[in-house]
Residue, then its C-alpha position, 0 to 999 in steps of 0.5 A: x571693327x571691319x563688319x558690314x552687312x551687305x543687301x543688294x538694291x539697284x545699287x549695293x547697300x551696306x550697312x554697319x555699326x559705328x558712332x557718329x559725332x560721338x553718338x552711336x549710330x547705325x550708318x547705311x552706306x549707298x551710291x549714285x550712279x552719276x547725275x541723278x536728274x538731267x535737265x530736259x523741255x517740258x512737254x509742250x516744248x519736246x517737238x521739232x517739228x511744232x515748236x518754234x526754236x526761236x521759243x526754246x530760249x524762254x521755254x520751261x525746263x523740267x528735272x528728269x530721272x537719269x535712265x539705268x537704276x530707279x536710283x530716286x525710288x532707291x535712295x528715298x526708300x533707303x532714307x526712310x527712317x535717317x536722322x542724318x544724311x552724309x555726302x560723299x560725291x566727288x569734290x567738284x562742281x557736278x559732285x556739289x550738283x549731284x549733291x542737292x539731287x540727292x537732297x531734293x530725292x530724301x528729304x521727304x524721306x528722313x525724319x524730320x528733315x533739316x539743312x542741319x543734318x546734312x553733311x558734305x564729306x571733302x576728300x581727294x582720294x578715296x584711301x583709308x586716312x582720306x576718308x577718316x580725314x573727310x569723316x573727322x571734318x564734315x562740312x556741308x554743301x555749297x549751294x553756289x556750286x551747285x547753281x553754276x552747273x544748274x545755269x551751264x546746264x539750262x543755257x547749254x540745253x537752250x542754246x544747243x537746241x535751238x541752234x541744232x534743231x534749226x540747222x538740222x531740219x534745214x540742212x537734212x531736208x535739202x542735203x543727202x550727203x550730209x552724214x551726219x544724223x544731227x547738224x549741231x550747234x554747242x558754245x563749246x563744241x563749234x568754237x572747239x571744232x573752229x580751231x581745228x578748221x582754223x589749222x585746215x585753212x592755215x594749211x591750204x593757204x600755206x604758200x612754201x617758199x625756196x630756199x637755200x642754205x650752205x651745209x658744210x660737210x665735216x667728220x670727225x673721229x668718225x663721228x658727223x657733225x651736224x653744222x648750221x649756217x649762221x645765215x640759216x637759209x637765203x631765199x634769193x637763189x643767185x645769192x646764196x648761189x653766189x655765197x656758195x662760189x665765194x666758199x668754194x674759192x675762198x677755201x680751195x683746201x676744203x679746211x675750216x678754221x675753229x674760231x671758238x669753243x664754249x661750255x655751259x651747264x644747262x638746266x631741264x627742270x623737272x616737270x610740275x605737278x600732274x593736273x587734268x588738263x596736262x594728263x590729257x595732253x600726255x595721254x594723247x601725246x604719248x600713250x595715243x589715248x584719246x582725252x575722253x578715254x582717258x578720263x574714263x580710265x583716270x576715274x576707274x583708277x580713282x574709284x579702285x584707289x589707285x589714285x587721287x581725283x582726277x579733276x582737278x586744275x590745282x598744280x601745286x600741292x597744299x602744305x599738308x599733304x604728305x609727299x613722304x607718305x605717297x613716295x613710301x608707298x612705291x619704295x617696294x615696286x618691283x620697277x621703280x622701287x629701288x629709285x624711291x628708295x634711293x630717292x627717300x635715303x637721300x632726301x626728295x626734292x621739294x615739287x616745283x611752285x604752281x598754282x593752288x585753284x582750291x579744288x583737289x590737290x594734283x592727280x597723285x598715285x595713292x597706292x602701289x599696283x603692278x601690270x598684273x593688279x591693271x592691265x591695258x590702258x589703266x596700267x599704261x595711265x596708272x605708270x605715267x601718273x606714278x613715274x611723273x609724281x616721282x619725278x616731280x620729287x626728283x633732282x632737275x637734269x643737269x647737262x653739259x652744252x658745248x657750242x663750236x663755232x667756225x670759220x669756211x670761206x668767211x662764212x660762219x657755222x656752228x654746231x651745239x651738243x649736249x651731253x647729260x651729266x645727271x639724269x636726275x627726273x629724267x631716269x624716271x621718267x624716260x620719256x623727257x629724257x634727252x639721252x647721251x646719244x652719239x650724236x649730240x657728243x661734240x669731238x675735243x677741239x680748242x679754238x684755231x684748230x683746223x677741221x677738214x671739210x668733205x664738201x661744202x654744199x648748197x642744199x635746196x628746201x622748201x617750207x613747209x605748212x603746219x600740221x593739223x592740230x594734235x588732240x594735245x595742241x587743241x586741249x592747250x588752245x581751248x584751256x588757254x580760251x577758257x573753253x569748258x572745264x577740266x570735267x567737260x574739255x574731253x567730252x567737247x573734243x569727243x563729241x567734234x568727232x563722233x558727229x562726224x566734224x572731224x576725224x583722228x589720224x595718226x599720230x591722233x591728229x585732228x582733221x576737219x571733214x567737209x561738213x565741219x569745215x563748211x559749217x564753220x565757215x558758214x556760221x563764220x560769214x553770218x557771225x564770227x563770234x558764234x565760232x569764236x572761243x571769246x563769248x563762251x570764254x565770257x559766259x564760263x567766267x560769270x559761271x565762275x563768278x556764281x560759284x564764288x558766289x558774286x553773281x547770281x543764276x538768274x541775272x546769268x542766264x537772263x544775259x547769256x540768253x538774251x545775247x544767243x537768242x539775238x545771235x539765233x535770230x540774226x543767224x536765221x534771217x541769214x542762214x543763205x549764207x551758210x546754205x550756199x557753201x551747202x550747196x556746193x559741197x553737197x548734193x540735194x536729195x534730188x540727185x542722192x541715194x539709189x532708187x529702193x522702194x515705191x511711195x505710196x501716194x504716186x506709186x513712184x520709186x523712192x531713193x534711199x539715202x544711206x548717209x546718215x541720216x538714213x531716209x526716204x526720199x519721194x522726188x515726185x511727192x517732195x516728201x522724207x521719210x525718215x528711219x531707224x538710223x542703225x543696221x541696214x535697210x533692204x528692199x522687202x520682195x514688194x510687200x505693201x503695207x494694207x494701210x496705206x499701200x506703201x511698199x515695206x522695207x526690212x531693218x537687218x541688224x547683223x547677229x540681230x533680228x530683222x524687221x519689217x517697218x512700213x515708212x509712212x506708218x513709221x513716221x505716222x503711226x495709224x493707231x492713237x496707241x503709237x503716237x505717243x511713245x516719244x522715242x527717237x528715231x530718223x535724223x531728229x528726235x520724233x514724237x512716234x514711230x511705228x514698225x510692222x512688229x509693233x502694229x496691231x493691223x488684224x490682218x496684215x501678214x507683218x503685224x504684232x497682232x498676227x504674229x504675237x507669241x507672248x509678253x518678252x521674256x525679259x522681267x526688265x522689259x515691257x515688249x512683246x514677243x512675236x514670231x518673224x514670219x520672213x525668217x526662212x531657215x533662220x526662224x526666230x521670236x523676236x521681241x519688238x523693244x529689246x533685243x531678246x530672241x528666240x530661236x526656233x529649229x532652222x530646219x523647220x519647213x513650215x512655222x506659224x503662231x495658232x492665233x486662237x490656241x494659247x497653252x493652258x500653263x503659261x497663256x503664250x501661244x502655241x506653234x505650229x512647226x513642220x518638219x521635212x521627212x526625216x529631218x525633224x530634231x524632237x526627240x521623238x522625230x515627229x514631222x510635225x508639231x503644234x505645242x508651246x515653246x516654253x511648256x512642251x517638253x520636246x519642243x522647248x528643247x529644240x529653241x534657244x534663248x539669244x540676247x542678240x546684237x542691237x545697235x541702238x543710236x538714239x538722239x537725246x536731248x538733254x544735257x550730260x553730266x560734261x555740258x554736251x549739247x542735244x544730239x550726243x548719241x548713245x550707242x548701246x551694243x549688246x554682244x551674242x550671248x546665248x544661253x538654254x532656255x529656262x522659263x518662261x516670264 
């Protein structure tokens, strides 16, 4: 009856009235954000610096909660009480996968669980007939599916890490200009990178050529005719030179004879139905979006209605889908409208033949929008998806083809021209038109005819290299190797160029940079097939075989492992190989980065080396020392931390907090409390870390014990807030896990935090602020005041609360929910947004 109440959680839940297989049955409807789970080593597994990679191909793996919401304590706290659990995850593999994740989370939750009471919904869009349609004929969850990503998933994570962790400490401890915070290694992402350098050096080996060619100048009504040599060109010089005098001489009255002149129909058929691959190649090719952009844009159109699912490898639609019901939905478009209609008066064209995969049916438009219901990128995608899907229904383009050969000193030329006769697709879809342009229309002329010649010319060229692959040419090349699926090809492309192997330029082409080119041709010397697209393409076919159930996970993994850990063992007895064309294109950290701050240990300077990653570097004591890999690093006015007598330097974010971080004691916490946080930080993941606002030192100047104010403000976070003693006319509280401030007056003299003094109402501690004479902003222009900043009425209206900037690049090693390998970062920008204060936490 269209009522539904509705309770917010982690994720909104609704909940309403209705029958189930003929019973009644209160349903509570609620959702995933994604991967419940990622798969991550255990433990005893999680240090670069003490596991041996060559062990990460045996090592025990562990099921983790995916960050964001507590999706598991939501979805088994919403299951207490279910009879029966209802799946309506996306119908692919990962969908499957997420599937069993959510089973595993509930069923000790639901009233006497069992496998029999559990039902998989199968739909293609999420529109009022398919969801009816998925809800009339459940099925259940497929198990095989599901394992086939269980298995990509383990031997991504295993292969990656072991490859990434090893070149990574190896190369970034010899190199400072690498650029490049890991140094990684993937069985879709190297082979993906391979083809991309291939190119390069297809290029840079590239000898051109001279040649020559005779162009006969002619004009016609007024109208140039473009005519080409039968010949086509000649590459030896004295005989094409020699042909040119013939002509000239043989035809002194500059006229050409014309020997004939035929007519042709011809054909353009209209495209196939829309898969996932060819959008990402149109979206790249014509609308300049980047394939993994445009997926993300694909799936908010899918999730808002707008159109099927958009994973699929399926180019032919199943004999029930109903193509009249999708055209009628566009017959009242304000664009295209009157076409549809048109096109339903006289009769649709059926769609061209393709391929059925049984997945999902092509990506179709579900219902009507206009540039004011999407704007951006999802009204361009959602307009190529539509005009495409009409001009699957409509007539193919008819052309007329006209070819007039002649005859100018006993050399033969022709020229073709075409002149469309019926646009058919092509009024749709403007983009694959050829259009009626003056150009391509020939003037009337019957064999025997003369034509005058204005010149006969002999005109010089070159050949000409390849361009570098388009994001388009290289999506074509890794479906035609069989490298990744139709969920992962974007990511795989996405992630060669956020590690920095290779960059976009115009015309979203992908060129190699220097450490992608070296690092292939490296592996390339050790081991050809490592970069090769044919072991991956094999290893993606047994996945397959999983999935229709003729193999199994176990037998799967034990060979794809087996065969990388002896390929990894073999590439590390040789990596001298890989390491000389480093060394020859890089510098080592001896010869890297500018002088910066002393060491600790032999009081020298050390240089800083701003490439990512960012690091410390001590040529006397031969030691790294790693740091946070955002914001900028600045020297810090030579103060030395108490601890260990190295000097501090200062992490400035712009628009953000800056903070004082001790290198040594960053990279070797001093208290038992810091060694155990397992954050990420430096140019590999570490298993502690520790900056100056994190430091309980009683007496250091920089310390959270010092400078503490009270717990961050934000019920979300566990940090603490606490005063920023170097903030100089920009004073600010800053907490030492999020990105929460607080600003206090910048005109304040003088700012300490009374360490002994804490406010009665709220325990924070109180400040202590001076003002200049006459320039005090509290109300009652005292010049000096000690209170809290939350409880003092006058004081608590002079500071502001600011969700401050944080560019926050952490290295996670695990799996995506694309097959990305260890080192994906994720960047999390959090834009200025001040607000006044309201509370204290």
């Amino acid at each position: 009856d269209g009522k539904f109440e509705r309770r917010q959680r982690a994720v909104p839940v609704f909940e309403y009235r209705g029958t189930f297989q003929g019973q009644p049955a209160v349903f509570c409807v609620t959702s995933t954000t994604g991967h419940v789970f990622s798969i991550d080593f255990t433990a005893a597994h999680q240090s670069w610096d003490k596991v041996d990679e060559d062990e990460l191909f045996s090592a025990g793996t562990v099921k983790k909660e995916n960050s964001g919401p507590r999706i598991v304590h939501h979805l088994s706290t919403e299951a207490e009480g279910c009879d029966v659990l209802v799946l309506w995850l996306d119908c692919d593999r990962e969908g499957e996968n997420i599937c069993f994740e959510v089973i595993d989370v509930v069923k000790r939750s639901m009233s006497c669980f069992r496998m029999e009471n559990v039902w998989r919904a199968k739909f293609s869009a999420v529109t009022r007939e398919e969801i009816w349609k998925a809800f009339g004929t459940l099925g259940r969850p497929n198990q095989n599916l599901s394992d086939a990503v269980n298995c990509r998933q383990e031997l991504d994570l295993k292969v990656g890490c072991a490859f990434t962790r090893f070149q990574t400490k190896f190369f970034t401890g010899k190199y400072g200009d690498l650029d490049a915070n890991v140094i990684s290694y993937g069985p879709c992402q190297t082979p993906t990178l391979a083809f991309c350098v291939q190119r390069h050096d297809d290029i840079l080996n590239f000898k051109p050529e001279n040649f020559w060619k005779l162009v006969p100048v002619i004009v016609r009504n007024g109208i140039p005719l473009a005519f080409e040599w039968d010949r086509i060109r000649l590459f030896d010089e004295p005989m094409a030179r020699l042909l040119h005098r013939s002509v000239l001489e043989t035809c002194p009255s500059k006229v050409a004879k014309v020997v004939d002149v035929t007519t042709s129909t011809e054909t353009k058929p209209r495209p196939g139905a829309l898969n996932t691959v060819e959008l990402m190649k149109v979206a790249s090719r014509l609308l300049q979006m980047g394939p993994h952009h445009a997926m993300q844009v694909a799936e908010h159109l899918y999730i808002s209605g707008f159109i099927s699912y958009p994973r699929t490898e399926s180019t032919t639609y199943p004999a029930s889908f109903n193509l009249s019901s999708a055209l009628q939905e566009q017959k009242r478009h304000p664009i295209w409208g009157t076409y549809v209609s048109q096109l339903l008066a006289e009769g649709y064209t059926k769609p061209k033949s393709g391929v059925d995969m049984g997945d999902h049916p092509p990506i179709t438009p579900m219902r009507a929008a206009t540039a004011s219901e999407l704007s951006g990128d999802s009204w361009r995608l959602y307009e190529y998806i539509t005009r495409h899907f009409i001009a699957t229904l409509s007539p193919d383009c008819k052309l007329k083809k006209t070819k007039i050969q002649i005859i100018a000193g006993g050399e033969r030329f022709s020229v073709t021209g075409k002149v469309v006769e019926l646009l058919g697709f092509t009024e749709i879809l403007q983009s694959s038109s050829y259009g009626a342009s003056e150009a391509d229309r020939l003037p009337n002329v019957q064999a025997g005819d003369d034509l005058a010649l204005s010149d006969i010319r002999l005109s010089p060229g070159q050949t000409q290299p390849p361009g570098y692959l388009s994001e388009a040419d290289l999506i074509g090349l890794m479906e035609k190797h069989g490298i990744g699926t139709d969920a992962s090809i974007s990511q795989h492309v996405n992630n060669i160029v956020t590690r920095n192997f290779c960059t976009i330029e115009s015309g979203r082409t992908m060129r190699p940079t220097k450490l992608g080119v070296v690092l292939v041709h490296g592996i390339q010397m050790i081991d050809p097939e490592l970069v090769l697209p044919t072991v991956r393409g094999k290893v993606e076919e047994y996945m397959s075989h999983i999935a229709e159930g003729t193999a199994r996970v176990g037998d799967v993994l034990h060979y794809a492992l087996d065969l990388f850990q002896r390929k990894f063992r073999f590439f590390r007895q040789h990596v001298e190989r890989l390491d000389s064309l480093m060394g020859a294109s890089f510098s080592p950290l001896s010869a890297s980065g500018a002088y910066l701050t002393r060491c600790g240990v032999c009081s020298r300077y050390m240089r800083f080396l701003s490439a990512r990653p960012q690091r410390l570097y001590c040529q006397t004591c031969e030691v790294t020392l790693n740091l946070p890999q955002t914001g900028a690093i600045k020297q810090f006015s030579n103060f030395v931390c108490p601890l260990d007598g190295f000097e501090l330097v200062v992490l400035h974010v712009d628009g953000g907090k800056s903070t004082a971080i001790c290198p040594h004691c960053y990279n070797f916490p001093p208290f038992e409390d810091q060694q155990d946080r397992g954050t990420h930080h430096g140019n590999r993941p570490s298993s502690s870390s520790m900056s100056c606002d994190d430091c309980t030192h009683p007496t250091c100047f920089h310390s959270l014990a010092v400078n503490y104010v009270c717990d961050c403000i934000d019920d979300m976070c566990t940090g603490s807030m606490a005063f920023v003693p170097r903030s100089t006319g920009k004073w600010k509280i800053c907490c030492n896990r999020c990105s929460m401030m607080i600003l206090l007056p910048p005109v304040a003299h003088k700012v300490r935090v009374c360490r002994n003094d804490e406010c009665q109402d709220c325990g924070a501690a109180l400040m202590d602020l001076t003002f200049p004479a006459g320039k005090s902003p509290l109300a009652n222009r005292s010049d000096h005041v000690v209170g809290c900043i939350f409880c003092d009425a006058g004081l608590a209206s002079v500071v502001e609360e600011v969700r401050g900037r944080t560019e926050a690049s952490v290295e996670v090693g695990v799996v995506d929910v694309d097959g990305a390998e260890e080192g994906d970062e994720v960047e999390d920008v959090e834009e200025a947004e001040i607000k006044t204060h309201s509370k204290k936490k």
